[in-house]
C-alpha positions in Angstrom: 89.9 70.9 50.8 90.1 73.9 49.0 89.7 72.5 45.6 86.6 70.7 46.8 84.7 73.7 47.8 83.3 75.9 45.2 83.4 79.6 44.7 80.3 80.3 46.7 81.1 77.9 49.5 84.3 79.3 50.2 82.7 82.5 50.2 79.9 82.2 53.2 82.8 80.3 54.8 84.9 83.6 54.4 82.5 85.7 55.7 80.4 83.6 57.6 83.4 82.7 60.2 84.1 86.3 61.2 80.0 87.1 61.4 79.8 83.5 64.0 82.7 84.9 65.9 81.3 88.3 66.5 77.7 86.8 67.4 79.1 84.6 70.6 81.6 87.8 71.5 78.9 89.8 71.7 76.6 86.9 73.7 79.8 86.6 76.0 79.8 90.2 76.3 76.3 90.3 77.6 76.6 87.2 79.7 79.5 88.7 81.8 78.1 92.2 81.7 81.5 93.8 80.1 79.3 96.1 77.4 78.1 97.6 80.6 81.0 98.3 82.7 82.1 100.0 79.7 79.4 102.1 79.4 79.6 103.2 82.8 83.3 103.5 82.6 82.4 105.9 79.8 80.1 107.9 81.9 82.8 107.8 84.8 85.3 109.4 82.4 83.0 112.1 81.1 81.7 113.6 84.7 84.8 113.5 85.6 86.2 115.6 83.0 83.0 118.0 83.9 84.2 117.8 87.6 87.7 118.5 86.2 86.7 121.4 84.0 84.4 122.9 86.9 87.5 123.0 89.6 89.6 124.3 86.6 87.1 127.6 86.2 87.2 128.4 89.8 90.9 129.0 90.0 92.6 132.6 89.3 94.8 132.3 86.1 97.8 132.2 88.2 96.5 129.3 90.2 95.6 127.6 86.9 98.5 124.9 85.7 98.4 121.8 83.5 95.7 119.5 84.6 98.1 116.8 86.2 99.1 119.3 89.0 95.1 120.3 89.5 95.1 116.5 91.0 94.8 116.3 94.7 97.9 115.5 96.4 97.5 111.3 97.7 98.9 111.3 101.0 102.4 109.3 101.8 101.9 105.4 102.5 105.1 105.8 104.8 104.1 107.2 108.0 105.1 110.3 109.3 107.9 108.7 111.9 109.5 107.3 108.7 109.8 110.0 106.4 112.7 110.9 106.1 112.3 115.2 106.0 110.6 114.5 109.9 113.9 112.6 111.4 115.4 114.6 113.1 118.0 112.3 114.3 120.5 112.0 111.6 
């Protein structure tokens, strides 16, 4: 097949394949909305750096730690009559 195709053919083949695919990606992109849950995932990320940053000032330096441990604490799934440090009972 190769052999049948001159220079120039194989050449918009070459670079007309990867130009096709990125056309429908991107009309598949819009279609299902994805280029816009990304952007608002961006935005998500950025305020909530701000939001992180913001909490951050209004500590003392030796409340201040690494940014893991500035994270709320999530409550337990297990309820309290389960844990294990409430059983009295041993």
């Amino acid at each position: 097949m190769v052999s049948s195709l001159g220079w120039t053919e194989l050449l918009i083949l070459l670079i007309g394949i990867p130009v096709v695919f990125l056309l429908l990606r991107w009309v598949m992109w819009w279609y299902w909305g994805i280029h816009q849950h990304l952007t608002n995932q961006r935005t998500l990320i950025d305020l909530l750096k701000k939001i992180a940053d913001q909490q951050g000032e209004n500590l003392s330096p030796a409340e201040r730690s690494p940014a893991d441990a500035r994270l709320p604490a999530t409550p337990s799934a297990t309820p309290p009559e389960y844990r294990l440090e409430n059983q009295e009972k041993s």
